[in-house]
C-alpha positions as CSV (number, residue, x, y, z in Angstrom):
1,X,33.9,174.5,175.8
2,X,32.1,171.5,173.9
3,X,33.3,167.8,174.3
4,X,32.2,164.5,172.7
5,X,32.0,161.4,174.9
6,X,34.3,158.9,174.3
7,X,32.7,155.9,171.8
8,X,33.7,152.4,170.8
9,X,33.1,151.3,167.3
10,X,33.0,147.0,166.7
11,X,33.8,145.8,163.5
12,X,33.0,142.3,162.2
13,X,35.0,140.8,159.6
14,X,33.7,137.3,158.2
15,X,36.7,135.2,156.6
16,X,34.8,132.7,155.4
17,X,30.6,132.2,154.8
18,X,30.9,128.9,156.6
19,X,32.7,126.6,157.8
20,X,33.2,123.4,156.5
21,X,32.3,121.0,158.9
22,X,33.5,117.2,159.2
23,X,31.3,114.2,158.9
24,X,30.7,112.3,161.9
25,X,31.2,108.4,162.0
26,X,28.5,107.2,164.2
27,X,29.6,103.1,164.2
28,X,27.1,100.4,165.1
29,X,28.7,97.8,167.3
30,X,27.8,94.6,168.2
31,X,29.0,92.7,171.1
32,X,29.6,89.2,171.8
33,X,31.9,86.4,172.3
34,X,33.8,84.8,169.1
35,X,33.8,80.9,167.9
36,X,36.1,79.4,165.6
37,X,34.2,76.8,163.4
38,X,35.3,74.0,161.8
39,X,33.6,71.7,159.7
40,X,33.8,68.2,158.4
41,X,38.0,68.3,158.8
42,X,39.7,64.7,158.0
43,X,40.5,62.7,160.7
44,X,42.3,59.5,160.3
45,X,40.7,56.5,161.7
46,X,40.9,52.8,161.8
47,X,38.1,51.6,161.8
48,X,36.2,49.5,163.2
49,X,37.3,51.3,166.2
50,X,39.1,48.6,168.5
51,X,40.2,49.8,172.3
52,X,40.7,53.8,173.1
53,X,41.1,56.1,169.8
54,X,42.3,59.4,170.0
55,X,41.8,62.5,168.0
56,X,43.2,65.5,167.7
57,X,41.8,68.7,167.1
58,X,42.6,69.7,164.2
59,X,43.4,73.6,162.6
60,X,42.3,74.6,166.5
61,X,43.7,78.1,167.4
62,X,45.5,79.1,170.0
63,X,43.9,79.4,173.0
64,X,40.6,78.5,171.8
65,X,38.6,76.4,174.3
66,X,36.6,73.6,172.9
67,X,32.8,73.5,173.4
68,X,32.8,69.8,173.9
69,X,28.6,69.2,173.5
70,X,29.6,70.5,170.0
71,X,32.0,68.1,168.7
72,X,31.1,65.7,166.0
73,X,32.3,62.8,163.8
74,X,30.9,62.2,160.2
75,X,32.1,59.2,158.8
76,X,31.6,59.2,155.1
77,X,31.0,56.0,152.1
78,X,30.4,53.8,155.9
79,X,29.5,50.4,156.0
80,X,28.3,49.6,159.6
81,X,27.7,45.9,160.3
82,X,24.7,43.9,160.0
83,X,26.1,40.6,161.8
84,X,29.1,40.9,163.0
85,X,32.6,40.1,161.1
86,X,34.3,36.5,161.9
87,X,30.7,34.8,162.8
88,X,30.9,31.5,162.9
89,X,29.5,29.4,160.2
90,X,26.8,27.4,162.0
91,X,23.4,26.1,160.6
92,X,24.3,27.2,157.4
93,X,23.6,25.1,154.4
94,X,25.8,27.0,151.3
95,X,25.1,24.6,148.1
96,X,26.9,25.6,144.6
97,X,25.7,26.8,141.8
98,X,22.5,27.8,143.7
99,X,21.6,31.9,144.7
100,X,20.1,30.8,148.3
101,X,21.4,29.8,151.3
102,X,19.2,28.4,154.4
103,X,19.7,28.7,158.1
104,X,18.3,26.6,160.7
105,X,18.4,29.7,163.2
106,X,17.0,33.1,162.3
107,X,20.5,34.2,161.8
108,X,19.0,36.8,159.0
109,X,16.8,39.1,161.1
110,X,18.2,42.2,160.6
111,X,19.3,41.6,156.8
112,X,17.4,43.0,153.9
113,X,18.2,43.7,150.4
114,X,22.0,45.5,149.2
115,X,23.2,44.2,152.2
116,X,26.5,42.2,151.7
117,X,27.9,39.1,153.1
118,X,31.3,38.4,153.1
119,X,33.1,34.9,153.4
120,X,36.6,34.8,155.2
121,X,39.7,33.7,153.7
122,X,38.7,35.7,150.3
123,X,36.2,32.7,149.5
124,X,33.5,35.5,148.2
125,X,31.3,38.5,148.3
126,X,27.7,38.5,148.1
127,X,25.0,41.1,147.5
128,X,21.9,40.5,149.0
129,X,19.0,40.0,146.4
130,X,15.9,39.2,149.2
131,X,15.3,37.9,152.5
132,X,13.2,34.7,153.3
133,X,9.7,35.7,155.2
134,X,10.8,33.6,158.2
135,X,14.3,34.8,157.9
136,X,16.1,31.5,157.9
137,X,17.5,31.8,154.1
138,X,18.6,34.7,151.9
139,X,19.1,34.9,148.3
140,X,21.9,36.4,146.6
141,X,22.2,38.2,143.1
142,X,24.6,36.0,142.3
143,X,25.0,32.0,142.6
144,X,27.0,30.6,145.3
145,X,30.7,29.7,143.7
146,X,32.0,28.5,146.6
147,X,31.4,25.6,149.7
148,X,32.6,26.4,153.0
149,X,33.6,24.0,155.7
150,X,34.9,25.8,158.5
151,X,34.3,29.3,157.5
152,X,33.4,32.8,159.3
153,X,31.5,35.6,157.8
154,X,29.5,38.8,158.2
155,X,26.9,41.2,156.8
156,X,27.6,44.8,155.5
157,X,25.7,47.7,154.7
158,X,26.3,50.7,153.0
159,X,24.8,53.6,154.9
160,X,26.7,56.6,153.3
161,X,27.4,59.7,155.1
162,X,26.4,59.2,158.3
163,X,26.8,61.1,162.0
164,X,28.3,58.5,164.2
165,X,27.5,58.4,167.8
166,X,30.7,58.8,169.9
167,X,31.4,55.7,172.5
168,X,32.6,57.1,176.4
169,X,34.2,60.4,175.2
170,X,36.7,61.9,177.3
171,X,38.1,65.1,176.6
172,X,41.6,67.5,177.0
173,X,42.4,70.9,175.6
174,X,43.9,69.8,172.5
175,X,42.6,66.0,171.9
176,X,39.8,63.9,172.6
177,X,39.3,60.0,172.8
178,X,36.4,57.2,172.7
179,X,35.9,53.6,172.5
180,X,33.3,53.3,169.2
181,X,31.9,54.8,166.5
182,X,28.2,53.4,165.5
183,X,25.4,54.3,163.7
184,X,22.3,53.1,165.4
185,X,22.9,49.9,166.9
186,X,26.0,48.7,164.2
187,X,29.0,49.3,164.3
188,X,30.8,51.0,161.7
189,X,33.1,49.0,160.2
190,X,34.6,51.3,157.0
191,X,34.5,54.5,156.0
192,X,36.3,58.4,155.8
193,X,36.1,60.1,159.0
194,X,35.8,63.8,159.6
195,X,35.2,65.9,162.6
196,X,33.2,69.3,163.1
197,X,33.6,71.2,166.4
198,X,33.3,74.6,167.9
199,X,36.0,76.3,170.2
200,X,35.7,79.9,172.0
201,X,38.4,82.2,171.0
202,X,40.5,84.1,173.0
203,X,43.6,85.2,170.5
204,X,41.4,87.9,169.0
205,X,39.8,90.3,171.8
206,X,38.1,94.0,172.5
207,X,37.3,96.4,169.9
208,X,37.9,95.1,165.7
209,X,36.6,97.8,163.5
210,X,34.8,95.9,159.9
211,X,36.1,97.8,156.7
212,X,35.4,95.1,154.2
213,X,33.5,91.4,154.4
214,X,36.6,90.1,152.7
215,X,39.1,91.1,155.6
216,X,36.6,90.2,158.0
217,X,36.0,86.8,156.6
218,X,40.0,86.0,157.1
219,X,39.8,87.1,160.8
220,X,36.6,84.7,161.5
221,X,34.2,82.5,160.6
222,X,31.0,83.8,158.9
223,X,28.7,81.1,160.3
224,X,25.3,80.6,162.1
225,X,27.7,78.5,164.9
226,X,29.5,81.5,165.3
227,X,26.5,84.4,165.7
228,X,29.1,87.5,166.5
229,X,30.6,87.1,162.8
230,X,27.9,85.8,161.1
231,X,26.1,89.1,162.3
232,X,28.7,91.1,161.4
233,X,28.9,90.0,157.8
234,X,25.4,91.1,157.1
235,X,25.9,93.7,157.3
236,X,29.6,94.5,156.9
237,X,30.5,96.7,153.7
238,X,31.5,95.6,150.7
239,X,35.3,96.3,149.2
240,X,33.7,99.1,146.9
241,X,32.5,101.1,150.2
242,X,29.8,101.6,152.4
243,X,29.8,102.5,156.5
244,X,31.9,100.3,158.4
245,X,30.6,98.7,161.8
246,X,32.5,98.1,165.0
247,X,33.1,94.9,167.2
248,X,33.9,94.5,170.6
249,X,34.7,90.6,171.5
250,X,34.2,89.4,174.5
251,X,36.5,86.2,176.3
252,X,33.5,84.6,177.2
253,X,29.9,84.5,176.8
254,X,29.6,85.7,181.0
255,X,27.2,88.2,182.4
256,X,30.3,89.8,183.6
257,X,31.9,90.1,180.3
258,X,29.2,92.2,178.9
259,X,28.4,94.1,182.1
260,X,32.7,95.2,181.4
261,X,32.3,96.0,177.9
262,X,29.6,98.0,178.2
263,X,32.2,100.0,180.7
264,X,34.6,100.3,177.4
265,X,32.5,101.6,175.0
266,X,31.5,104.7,177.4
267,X,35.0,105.6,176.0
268,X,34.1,105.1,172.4
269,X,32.1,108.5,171.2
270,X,31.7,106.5,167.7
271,X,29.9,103.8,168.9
272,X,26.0,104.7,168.4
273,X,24.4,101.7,168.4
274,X,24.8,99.2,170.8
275,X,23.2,95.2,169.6
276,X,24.1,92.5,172.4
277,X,24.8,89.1,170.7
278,X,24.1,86.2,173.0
279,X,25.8,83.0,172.7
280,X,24.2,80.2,170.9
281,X,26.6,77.3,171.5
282,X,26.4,75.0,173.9
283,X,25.9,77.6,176.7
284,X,22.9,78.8,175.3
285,X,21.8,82.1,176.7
286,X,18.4,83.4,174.2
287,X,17.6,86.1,177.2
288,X,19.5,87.5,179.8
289,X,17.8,90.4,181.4
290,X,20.7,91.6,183.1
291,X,22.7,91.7,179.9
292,X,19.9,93.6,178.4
293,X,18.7,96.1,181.2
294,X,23.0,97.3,181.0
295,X,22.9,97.9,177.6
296,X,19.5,100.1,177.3
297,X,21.2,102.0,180.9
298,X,24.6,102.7,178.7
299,X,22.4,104.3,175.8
300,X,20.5,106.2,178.1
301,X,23.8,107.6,179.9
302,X,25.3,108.2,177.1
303,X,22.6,110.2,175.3
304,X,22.0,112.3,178.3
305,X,23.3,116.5,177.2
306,X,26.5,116.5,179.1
307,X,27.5,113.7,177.4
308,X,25.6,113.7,174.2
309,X,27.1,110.3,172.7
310,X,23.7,110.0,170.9
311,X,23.5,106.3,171.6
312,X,20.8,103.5,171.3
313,X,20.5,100.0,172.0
314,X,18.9,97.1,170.1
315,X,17.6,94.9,173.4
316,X,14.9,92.0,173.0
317,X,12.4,90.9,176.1
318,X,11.2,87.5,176.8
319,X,8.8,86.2,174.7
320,X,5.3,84.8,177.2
321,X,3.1,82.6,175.3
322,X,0.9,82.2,178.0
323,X,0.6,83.2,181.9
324,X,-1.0,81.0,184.6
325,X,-2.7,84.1,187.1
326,X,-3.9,81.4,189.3
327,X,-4.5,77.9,190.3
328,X,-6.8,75.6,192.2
329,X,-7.4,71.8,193.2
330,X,-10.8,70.4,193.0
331,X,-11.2,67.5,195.1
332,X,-14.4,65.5,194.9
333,X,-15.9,64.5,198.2
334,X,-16.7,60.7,199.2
């Protein structure tokens, strides 16, 4: 009797030709602290500044720590003061109906031509036409209408918009306060103040995905001062489309900070591209080879096949201009 071995037959159906597959968002981050900036905000000031002044900080957010090396005051239309308000009138000869007054002291030193002198008790302005070469009379644009007897006065100058140094600053979270505002030597005795600082956020931390330059403009200041948003806006994507980019803020600008958020984005698979962003405040920091060295050792460890994030890292080295390889003292004998 004849018998036929059992057999198995395997048949393969296809569904589909392919499979559609889904695009992959790789997302280039950047990591950094975040600044608020503010620039050239009104302050009200009396001015000239007489005893201890203080100032708040003004549109500060919550939390933000001020970077007090940063803080300035810009005092616009100032007049600082050649001779001092309420000088006493001495050695002055002031004769009617003539442009020029003499001194018999060199009481016009520092005086040149715009400058104004003022008479107390409203008894007249004067603009400054020129200076005598030994400096002991000055001539005005206009004739002298008025004779002083026991009179003060003082010499003006407009100066513009100028950056006023700050007089024995001290400093709190929220306000600051000083003792005088001058420009050079002079003290300023008119003008529009406005102050211009830069705080480290802490109200807006961790990972912040970029859609649009717009949105990201109304979460933070796209500004040089603040190099984590400034970098980010670009190359953020316009409203119309384009790849979006990822953030991770960092509290402060520390070694440690980085070193942790590096540790965060090993659970980020979307994150391809990793570009430290060093502080440029105050607390400088152009090079930290620690910072640097972590972030090329997450891209490695993250590209390697069993984890296959495919990352890379943007990392700069210390530029050397010029090595010394060694050294020596010549001494000539006697």
């Amino acid at each position: 009797m004849s018998y036929r071995l059992p057999g198995v037959n395997v048949h393969q159906i296809l569904m589909r030709a392919s499979q559609a597959l889904a695009d992959s968002e790789l997302l280039p981050c950047l990591v950094g602290p975040l600044y608020q900036v503010v620039k050239d905000s009104a302050i009200t000031l009396t001015l000239p500044i007489a005893g201890s002044t203080t100032v708040v900080y003004p549109s500060l957010k919550v939390g933000a720590i001020i970077e007090n090396s940063s803080i300035s005051i810009k005092v616009k239309n100032a007049k600082i003061a050649i001779i001092a308000p309420l000088t006493a009138i001495t050695g002055l000869t002031f004769t009617a109906g003539n442009p020029t007054v003499t001194s018999t002291t060199t009481t016009f030193t520092n005086v040149k031509a715009g400058d104004i002198l003022q008479l107390s008790g409203n008894a007249g302005t004067y603009t400054v036409l020129s200076v005598g070469s030994d400096f002991k009379s000055v001539t005005f644009t206009s004739n002298v209408n008025y004779v002083p007897s026991a009179q003060t006065y003082g010499v003006s100058r407009s100066v513009g918009d100028v950056i006023a140094t700050i007089g024995s600053p001290t400093y709190t979270a929220t306000n600051f306060s000083f003792t005088s505002l001058t420009y050079g030597p002079s003290t300023i005795t008119s003008g529009t103040g406005y102050i211009s600082y830069v705080a480290l956020r802490r109200d807006l931390l961790g990972f912040y995905e970029v859609t649009d330059q717009s949105t990201l403009a109304l979460d933070m200041d796209i500004d040089p001062l603040n190099p984590l948003g400034f970098n980010a806006g670009l190359v953020a994507p316009a409203a119309s489309g384009g790849r979006n980019i990822l953030l991770y803020i960092l509290s402060d600008y520390t070694e440690a900070e980085y070193l942790a958020a590096y540790e965060q984005l090993s659970v980020r698979r979307d994150s391809y591209f990793i570009v430290p962003i060093l502080n440029t405040g105050a607390n400088t920091q152009t090079f930290n080879n620690s910072i640097m060295t972590a972030a090329s050792s997450n891209a490695i460890a993250m590209s390697d096949p069993s984890i296959s994030y495919f990352r890379s890292a943007f990392v700069i080295t210390p530029l050397v201009d010029e090595t010394t390889l060694t050294h020596a003292t010549y001494t000539v004998g006697v």
